[in-house]
ChimeraX commands (.cxc) that place a marker at each C-alpha (Angstrom):
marker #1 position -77.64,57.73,63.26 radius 0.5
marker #1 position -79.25,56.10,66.51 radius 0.5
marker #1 position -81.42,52.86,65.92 radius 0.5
marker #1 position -84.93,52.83,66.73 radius 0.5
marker #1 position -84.26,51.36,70.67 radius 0.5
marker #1 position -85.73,48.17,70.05 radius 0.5
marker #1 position -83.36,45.17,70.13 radius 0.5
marker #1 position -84.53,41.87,68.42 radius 0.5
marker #1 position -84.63,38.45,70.64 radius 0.5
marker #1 position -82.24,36.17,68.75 radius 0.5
marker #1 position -84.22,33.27,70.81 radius 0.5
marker #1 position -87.62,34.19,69.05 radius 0.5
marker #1 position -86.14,32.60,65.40 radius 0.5
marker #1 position -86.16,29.16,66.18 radius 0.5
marker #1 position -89.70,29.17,67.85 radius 0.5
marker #1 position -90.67,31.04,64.11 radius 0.5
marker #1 position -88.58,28.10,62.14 radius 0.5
marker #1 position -90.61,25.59,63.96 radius 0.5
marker #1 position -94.26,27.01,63.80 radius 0.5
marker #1 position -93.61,27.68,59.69 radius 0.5
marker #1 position -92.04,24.05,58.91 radius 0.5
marker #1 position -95.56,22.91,60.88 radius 0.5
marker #1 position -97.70,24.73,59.02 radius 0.5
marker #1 position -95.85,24.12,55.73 radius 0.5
marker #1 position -96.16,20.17,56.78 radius 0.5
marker #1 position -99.95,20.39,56.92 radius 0.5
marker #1 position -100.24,21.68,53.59 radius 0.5
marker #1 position -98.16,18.91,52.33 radius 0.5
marker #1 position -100.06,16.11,53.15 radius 0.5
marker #1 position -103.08,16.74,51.57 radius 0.5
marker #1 position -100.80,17.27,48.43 radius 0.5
marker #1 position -99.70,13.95,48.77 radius 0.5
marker #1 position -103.04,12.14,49.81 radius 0.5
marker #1 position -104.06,13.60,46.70 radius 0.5
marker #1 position -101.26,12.50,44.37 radius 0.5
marker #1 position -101.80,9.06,45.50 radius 0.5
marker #1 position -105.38,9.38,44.95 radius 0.5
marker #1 position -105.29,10.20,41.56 radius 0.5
marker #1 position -102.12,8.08,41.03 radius 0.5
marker #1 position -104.13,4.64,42.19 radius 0.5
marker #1 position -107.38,6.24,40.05 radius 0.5
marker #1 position -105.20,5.91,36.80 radius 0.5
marker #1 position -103.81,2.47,37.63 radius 0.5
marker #1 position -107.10,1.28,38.30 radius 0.5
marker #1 position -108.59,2.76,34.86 radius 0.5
marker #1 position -105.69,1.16,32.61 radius 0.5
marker #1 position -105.51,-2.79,34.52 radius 0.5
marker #1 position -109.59,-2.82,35.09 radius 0.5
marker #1 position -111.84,-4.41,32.06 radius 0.5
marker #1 position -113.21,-2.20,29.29 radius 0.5
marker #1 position -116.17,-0.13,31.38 radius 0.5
marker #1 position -118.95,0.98,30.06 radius 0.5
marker #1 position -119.70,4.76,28.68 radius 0.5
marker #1 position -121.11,5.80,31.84 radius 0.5
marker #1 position -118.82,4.71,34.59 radius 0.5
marker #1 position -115.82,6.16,32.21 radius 0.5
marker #1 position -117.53,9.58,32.11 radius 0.5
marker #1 position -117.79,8.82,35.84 radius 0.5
marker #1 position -114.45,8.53,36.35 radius 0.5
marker #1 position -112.95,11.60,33.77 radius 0.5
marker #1 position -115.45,13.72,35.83 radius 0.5
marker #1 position -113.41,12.08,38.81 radius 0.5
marker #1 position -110.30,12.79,37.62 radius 0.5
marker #1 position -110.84,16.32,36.37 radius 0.5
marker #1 position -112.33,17.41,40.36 radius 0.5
marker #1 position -108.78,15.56,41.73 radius 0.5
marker #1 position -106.51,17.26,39.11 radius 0.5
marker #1 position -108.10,20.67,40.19 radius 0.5
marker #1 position -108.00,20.03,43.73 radius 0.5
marker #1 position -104.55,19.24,43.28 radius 0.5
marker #1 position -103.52,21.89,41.36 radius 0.5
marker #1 position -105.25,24.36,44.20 radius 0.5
marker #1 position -103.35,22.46,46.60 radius 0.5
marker #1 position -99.75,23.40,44.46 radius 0.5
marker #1 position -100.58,26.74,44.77 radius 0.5
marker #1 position -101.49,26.65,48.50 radius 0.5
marker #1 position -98.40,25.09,48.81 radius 0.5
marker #1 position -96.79,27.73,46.71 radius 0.5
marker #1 position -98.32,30.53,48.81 radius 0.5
marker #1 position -97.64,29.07,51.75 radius 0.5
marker #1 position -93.92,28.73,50.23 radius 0.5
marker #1 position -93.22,32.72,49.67 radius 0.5
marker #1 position -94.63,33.00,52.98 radius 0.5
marker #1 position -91.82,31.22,54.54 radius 0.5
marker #1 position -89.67,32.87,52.84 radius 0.5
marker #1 position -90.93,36.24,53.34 radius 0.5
marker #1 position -90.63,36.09,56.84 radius 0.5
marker #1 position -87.37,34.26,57.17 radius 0.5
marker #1 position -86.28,37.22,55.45 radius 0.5
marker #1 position -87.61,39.55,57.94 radius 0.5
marker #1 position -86.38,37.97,61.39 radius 0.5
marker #1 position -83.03,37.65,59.55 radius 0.5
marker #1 position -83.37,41.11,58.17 radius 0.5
marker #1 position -84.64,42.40,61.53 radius 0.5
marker #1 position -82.08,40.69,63.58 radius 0.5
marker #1 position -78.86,41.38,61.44 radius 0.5
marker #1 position -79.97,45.51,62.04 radius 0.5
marker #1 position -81.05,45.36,65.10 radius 0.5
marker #1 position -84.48,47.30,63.99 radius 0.5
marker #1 position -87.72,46.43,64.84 radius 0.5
marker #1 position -89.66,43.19,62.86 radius 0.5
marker #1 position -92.82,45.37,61.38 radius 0.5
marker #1 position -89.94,48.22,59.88 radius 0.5
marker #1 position -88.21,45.37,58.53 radius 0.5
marker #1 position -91.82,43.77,57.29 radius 0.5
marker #1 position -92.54,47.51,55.82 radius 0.5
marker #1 position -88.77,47.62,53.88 radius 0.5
marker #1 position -89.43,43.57,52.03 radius 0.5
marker #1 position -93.25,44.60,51.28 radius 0.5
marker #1 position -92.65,48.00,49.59 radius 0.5
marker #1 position -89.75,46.33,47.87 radius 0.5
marker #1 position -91.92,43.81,46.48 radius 0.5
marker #1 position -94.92,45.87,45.37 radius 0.5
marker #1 position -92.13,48.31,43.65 radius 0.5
marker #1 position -90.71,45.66,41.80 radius 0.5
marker #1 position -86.87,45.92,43.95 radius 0.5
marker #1 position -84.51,43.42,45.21 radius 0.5
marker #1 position -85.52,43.17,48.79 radius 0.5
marker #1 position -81.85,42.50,49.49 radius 0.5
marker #1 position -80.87,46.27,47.79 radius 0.5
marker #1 position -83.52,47.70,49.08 radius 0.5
marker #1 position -82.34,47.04,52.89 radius 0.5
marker #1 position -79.04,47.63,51.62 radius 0.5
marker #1 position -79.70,51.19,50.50 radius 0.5
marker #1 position -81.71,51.96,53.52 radius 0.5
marker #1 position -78.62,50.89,55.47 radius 0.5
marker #1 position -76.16,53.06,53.36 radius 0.5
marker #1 position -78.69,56.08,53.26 radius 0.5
marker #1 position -79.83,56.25,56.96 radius 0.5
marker #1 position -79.00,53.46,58.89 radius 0.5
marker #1 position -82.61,52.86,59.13 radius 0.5
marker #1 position -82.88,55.91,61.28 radius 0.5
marker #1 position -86.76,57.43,59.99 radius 0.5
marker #1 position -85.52,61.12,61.25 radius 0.5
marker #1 position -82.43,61.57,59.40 radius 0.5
marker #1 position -82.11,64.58,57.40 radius 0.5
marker #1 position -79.15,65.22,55.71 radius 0.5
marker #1 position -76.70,68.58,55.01 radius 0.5
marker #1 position -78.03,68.69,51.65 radius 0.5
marker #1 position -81.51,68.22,52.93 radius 0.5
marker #1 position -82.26,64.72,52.03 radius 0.5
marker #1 position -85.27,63.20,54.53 radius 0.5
marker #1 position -85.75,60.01,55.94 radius 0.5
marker #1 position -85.02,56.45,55.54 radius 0.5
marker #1 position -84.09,56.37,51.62 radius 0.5
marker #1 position -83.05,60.45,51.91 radius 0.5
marker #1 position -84.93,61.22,49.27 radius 0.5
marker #1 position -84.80,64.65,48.22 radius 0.5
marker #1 position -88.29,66.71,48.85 radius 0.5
marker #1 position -87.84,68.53,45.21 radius 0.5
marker #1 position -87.83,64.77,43.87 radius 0.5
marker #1 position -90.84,63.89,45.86 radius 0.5
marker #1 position -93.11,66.14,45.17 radius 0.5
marker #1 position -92.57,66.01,41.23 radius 0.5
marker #1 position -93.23,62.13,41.80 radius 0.5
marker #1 position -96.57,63.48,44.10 radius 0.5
marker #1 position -97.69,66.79,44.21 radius 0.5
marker #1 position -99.68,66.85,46.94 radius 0.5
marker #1 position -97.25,65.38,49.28 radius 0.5
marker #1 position -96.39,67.52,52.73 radius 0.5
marker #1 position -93.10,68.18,54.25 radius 0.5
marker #1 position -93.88,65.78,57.27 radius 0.5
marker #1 position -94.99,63.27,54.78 radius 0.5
marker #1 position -91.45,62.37,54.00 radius 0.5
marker #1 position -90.75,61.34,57.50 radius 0.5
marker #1 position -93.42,58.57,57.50 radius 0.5
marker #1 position -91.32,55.11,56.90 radius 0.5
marker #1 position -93.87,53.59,54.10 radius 0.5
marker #1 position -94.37,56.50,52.18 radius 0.5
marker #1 position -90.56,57.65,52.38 radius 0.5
marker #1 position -89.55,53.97,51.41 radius 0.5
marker #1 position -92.22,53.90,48.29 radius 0.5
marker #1 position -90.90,57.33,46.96 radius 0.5
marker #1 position -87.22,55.88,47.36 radius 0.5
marker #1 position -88.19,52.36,45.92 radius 0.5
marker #1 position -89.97,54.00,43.04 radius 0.5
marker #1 position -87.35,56.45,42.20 radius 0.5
marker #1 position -84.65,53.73,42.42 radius 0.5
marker #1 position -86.45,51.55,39.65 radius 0.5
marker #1 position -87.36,54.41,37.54 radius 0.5
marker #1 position -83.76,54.61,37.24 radius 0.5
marker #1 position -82.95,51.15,36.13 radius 0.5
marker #1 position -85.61,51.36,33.67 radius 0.5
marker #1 position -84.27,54.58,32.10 radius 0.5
marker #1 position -80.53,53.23,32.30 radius 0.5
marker #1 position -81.94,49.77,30.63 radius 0.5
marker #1 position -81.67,47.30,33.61 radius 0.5
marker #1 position -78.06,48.20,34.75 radius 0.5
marker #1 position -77.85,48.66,38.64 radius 0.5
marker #1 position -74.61,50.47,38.74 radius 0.5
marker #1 position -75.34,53.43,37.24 radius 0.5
marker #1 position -79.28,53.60,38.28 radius 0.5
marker #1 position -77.57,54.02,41.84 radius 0.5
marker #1 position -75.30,56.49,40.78 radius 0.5
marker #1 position -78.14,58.17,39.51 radius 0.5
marker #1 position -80.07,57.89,42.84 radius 0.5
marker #1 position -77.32,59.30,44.76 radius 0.5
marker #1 position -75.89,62.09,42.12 radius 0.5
marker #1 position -78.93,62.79,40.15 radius 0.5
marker #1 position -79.51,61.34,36.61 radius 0.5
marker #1 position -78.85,64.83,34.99 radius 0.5
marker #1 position -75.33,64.69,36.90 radius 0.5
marker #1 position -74.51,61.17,35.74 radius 0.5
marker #1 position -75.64,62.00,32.03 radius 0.5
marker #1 position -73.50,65.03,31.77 radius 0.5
marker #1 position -70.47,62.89,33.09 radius 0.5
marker #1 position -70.68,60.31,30.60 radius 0.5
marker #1 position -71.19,62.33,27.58 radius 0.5
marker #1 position -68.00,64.20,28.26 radius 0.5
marker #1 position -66.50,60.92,28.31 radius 0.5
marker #1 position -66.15,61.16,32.04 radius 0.5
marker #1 position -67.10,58.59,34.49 radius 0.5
marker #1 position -69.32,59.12,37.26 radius 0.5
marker #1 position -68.66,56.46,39.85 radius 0.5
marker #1 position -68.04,57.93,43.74 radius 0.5
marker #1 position -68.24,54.38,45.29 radius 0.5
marker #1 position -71.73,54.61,45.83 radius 0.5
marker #1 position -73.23,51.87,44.25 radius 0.5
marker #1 position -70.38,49.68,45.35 radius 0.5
marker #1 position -71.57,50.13,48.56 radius 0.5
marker #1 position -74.82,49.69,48.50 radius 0.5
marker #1 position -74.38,46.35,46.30 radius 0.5
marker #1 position -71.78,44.88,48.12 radius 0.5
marker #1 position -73.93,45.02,51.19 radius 0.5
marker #1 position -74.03,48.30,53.18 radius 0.5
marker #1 position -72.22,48.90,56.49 radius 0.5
marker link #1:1,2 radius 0.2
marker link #1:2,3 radius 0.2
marker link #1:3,4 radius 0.2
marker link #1:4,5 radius 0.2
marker link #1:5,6 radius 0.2
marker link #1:6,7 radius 0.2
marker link #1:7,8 radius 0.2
marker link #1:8,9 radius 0.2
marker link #1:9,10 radius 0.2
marker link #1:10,11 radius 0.2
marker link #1:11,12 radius 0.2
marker link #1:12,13 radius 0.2
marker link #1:13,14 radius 0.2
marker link #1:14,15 radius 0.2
marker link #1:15,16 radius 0.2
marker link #1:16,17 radius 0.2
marker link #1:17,18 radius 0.2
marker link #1:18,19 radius 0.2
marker link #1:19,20 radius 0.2
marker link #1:20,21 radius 0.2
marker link #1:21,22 radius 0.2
marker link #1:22,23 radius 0.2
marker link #1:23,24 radius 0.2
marker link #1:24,25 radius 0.2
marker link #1:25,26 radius 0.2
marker link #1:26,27 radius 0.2
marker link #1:27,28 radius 0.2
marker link #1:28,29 radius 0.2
marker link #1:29,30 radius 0.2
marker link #1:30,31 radius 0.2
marker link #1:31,32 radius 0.2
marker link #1:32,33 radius 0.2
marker link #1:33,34 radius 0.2
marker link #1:34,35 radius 0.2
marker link #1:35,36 radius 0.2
marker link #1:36,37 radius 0.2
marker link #1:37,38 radius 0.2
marker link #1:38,39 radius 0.2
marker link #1:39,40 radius 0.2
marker link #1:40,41 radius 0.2
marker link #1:41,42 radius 0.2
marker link #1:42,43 radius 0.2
marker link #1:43,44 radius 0.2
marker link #1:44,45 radius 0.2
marker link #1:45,46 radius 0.2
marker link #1:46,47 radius 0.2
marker link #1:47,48 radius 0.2
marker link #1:48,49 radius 0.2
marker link #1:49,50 radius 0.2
marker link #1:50,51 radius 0.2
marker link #1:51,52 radius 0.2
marker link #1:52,53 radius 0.2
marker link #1:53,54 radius 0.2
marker link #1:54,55 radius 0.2
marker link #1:55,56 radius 0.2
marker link #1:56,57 radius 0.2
marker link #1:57,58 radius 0.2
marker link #1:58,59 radius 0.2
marker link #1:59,60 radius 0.2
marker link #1:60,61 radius 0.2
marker link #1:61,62 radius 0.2
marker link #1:62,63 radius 0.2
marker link #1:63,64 radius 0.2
marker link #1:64,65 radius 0.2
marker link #1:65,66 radius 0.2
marker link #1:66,67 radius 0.2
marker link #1:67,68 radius 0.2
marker link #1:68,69 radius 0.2
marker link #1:69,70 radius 0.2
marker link #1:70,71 radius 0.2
marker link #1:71,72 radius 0.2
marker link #1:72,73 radius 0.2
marker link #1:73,74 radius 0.2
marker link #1:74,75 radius 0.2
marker link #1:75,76 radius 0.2
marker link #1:76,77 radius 0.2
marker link #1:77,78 radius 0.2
marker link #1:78,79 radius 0.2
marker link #1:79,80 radius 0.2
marker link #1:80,81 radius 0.2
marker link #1:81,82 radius 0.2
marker link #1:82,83 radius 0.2
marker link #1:83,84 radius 0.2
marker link #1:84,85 radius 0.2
marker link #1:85,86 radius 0.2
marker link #1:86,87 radius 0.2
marker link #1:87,88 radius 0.2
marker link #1:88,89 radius 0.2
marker link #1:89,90 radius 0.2
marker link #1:90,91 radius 0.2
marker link #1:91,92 radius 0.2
marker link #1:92,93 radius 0.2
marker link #1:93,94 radius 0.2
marker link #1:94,95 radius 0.2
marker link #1:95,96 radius 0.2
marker link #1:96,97 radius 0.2
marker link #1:97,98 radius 0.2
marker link #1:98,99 radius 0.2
marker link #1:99,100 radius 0.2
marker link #1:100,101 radius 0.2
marker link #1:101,102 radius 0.2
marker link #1:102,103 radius 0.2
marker link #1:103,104 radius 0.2
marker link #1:104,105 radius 0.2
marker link #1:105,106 radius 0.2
marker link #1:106,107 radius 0.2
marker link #1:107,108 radius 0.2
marker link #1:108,109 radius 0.2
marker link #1:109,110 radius 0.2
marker link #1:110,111 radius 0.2
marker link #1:111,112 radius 0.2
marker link #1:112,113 radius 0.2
marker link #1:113,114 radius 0.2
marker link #1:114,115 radius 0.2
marker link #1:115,116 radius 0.2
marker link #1:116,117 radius 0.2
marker link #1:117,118 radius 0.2
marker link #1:118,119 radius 0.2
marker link #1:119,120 radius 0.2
marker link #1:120,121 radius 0.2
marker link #1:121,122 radius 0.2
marker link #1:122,123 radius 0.2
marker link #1:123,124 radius 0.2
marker link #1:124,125 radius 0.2
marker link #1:125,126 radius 0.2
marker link #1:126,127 radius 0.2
marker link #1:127,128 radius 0.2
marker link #1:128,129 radius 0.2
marker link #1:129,130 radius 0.2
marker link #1:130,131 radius 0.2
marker link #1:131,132 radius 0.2
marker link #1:132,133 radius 0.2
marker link #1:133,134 radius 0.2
marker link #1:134,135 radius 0.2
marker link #1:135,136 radius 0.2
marker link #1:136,137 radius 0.2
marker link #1:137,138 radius 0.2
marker link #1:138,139 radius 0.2
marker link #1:139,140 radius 0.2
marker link #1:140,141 radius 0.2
marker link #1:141,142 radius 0.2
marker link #1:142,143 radius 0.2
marker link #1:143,144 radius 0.2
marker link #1:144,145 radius 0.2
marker link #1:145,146 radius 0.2
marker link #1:146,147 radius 0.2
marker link #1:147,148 radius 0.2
marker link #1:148,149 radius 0.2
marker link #1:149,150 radius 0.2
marker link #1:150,151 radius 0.2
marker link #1:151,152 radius 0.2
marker link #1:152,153 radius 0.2
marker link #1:153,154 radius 0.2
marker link #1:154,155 radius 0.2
marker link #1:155,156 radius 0.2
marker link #1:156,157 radius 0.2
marker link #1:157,158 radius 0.2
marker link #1:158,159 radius 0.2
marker link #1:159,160 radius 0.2
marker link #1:160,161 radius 0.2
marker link #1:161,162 radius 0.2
marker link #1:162,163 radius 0.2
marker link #1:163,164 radius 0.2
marker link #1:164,165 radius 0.2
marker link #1:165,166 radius 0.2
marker link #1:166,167 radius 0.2
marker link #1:167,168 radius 0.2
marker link #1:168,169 radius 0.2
marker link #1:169,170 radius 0.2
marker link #1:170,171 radius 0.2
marker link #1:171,172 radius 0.2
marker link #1:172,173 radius 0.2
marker link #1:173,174 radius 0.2
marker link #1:174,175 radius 0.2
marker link #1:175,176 radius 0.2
marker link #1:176,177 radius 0.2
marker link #1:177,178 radius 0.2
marker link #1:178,179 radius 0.2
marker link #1:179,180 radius 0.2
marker link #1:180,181 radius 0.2
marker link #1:181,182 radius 0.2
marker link #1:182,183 radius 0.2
marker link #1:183,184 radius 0.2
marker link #1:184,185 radius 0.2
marker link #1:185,186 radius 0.2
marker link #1:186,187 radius 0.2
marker link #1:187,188 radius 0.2
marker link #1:188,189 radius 0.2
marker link #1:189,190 radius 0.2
marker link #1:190,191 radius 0.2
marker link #1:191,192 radius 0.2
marker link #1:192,193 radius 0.2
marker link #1:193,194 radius 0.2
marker link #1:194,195 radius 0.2
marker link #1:195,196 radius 0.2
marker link #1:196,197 radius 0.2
marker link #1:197,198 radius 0.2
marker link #1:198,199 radius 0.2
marker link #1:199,200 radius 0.2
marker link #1:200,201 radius 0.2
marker link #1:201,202 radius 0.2
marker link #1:202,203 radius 0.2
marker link #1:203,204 radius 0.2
marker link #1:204,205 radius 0.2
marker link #1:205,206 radius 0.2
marker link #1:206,207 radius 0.2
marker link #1:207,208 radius 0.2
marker link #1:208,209 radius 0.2
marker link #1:209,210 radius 0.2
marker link #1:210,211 radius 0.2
marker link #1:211,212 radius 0.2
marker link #1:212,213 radius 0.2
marker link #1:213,214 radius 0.2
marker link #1:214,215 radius 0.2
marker link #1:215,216 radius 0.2
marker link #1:216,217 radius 0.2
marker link #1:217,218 radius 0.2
marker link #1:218,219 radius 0.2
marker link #1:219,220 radius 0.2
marker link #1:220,221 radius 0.2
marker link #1:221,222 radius 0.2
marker link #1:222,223 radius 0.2
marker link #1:223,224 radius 0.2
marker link #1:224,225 radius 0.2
marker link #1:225,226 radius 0.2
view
């Protein structure tokens, strides 16, 4: 299947590295100025005289406000953490494929809110479509994660045909369906992707008659695609 036509600038990455590791510095050093803050604020409390009652209130009521402001810096920091990785994973993603940055920011966010590997889930697009949005297969399978329109609608009735075609909803019916299927085969990736691809009724059958139902499938979608 063709790409989308848009080529990724491998000279844009850097210029992302170094606006992120800025940002991520300027969050750190108001964690620090306030770690030392509330490190000399101890020190001073245990070698300074026996204060009074009031001054030591003072001074818990001091310490509480630093401790929160530090622990709402950690989790700035935190954010500001996933962040970077979020969209190192998305140049890299976008630049490996050669598709454009917001379908590879579309592929990591549905994965995320669906509760899937990002790395699987740009895996399986890969194996299913080559990230082509179009692509409609000989058994009828539509768009990025070929999903089957039978499956679809049973997952949402009031889904159209040309619903299927559009990237986030295609990905979110593929996503979904894909974790349904670890769930009901109790965490185990191998055969929920055998299931994907053959159908859990198919893979059921199989194993019950003692058969076994792996076509290669999952093995190439979990060792990485094309």
């Amino acid at each position: 299947m063709p790409n989308s036509g848009w080529t990724w600038d491998y000279e844009y990455l850097p210029r992302w590295r170094r606006v992120l590791a800025r940002g991520l510095a300027v969050t750190r050093r108001p964690l620090r100025a306030l770690l030392i803050g509330s490190i000399a604020l101890l020190a001073g409390m245990q070698l300074g005289s026996a204060p009074s009652p009031v001054p030591v209130l003072e001074l818990r009521a001091r310490l509480r406000h630093a401790e929160s402001a530090l622990d709402a810096r950690r989790g700035e920091l935190e954010l500001a953490r996933l962040e970077v990785e979020r969209l190192t994973t998305i140049v890299e993603r976008s630049a490996r494929h050669r598709i454009p940055a917001d379908l590879a920011a579309t592929i990591y966010d549905v994965a995320r809110a669906e509760g899937l590997d990002p790395d699987v889930a740009f895996q399986l697009v890969d194996v299913e479509s080559e990230f082509y949005p179009r692509a409609v297969s000989p058994k009828g399978a539509v768009g990025l994660t070929q999903v089957m329109p039978a499956t679809a609608y049973l997952m949402n009735p009031k889904l159209r045909y040309a619903d299927l075609f559009e990237p986030e909803t295609n990905l979110r019916l593929g996503f979904r369906f894909l974790r349904d299927m670890v769930e009901r085969y109790d965490g185990n990736a191998h055969l929920a992707l055998l299931a994907y691809n053959r159908g859990p009724g198919t893979v059921d059958r199989i194993r019950r008659s003692g058969g076994d139902p792996n076509n290669g499938y999952a093995r190439a979608v979990l060792g990485g695609g094309r």
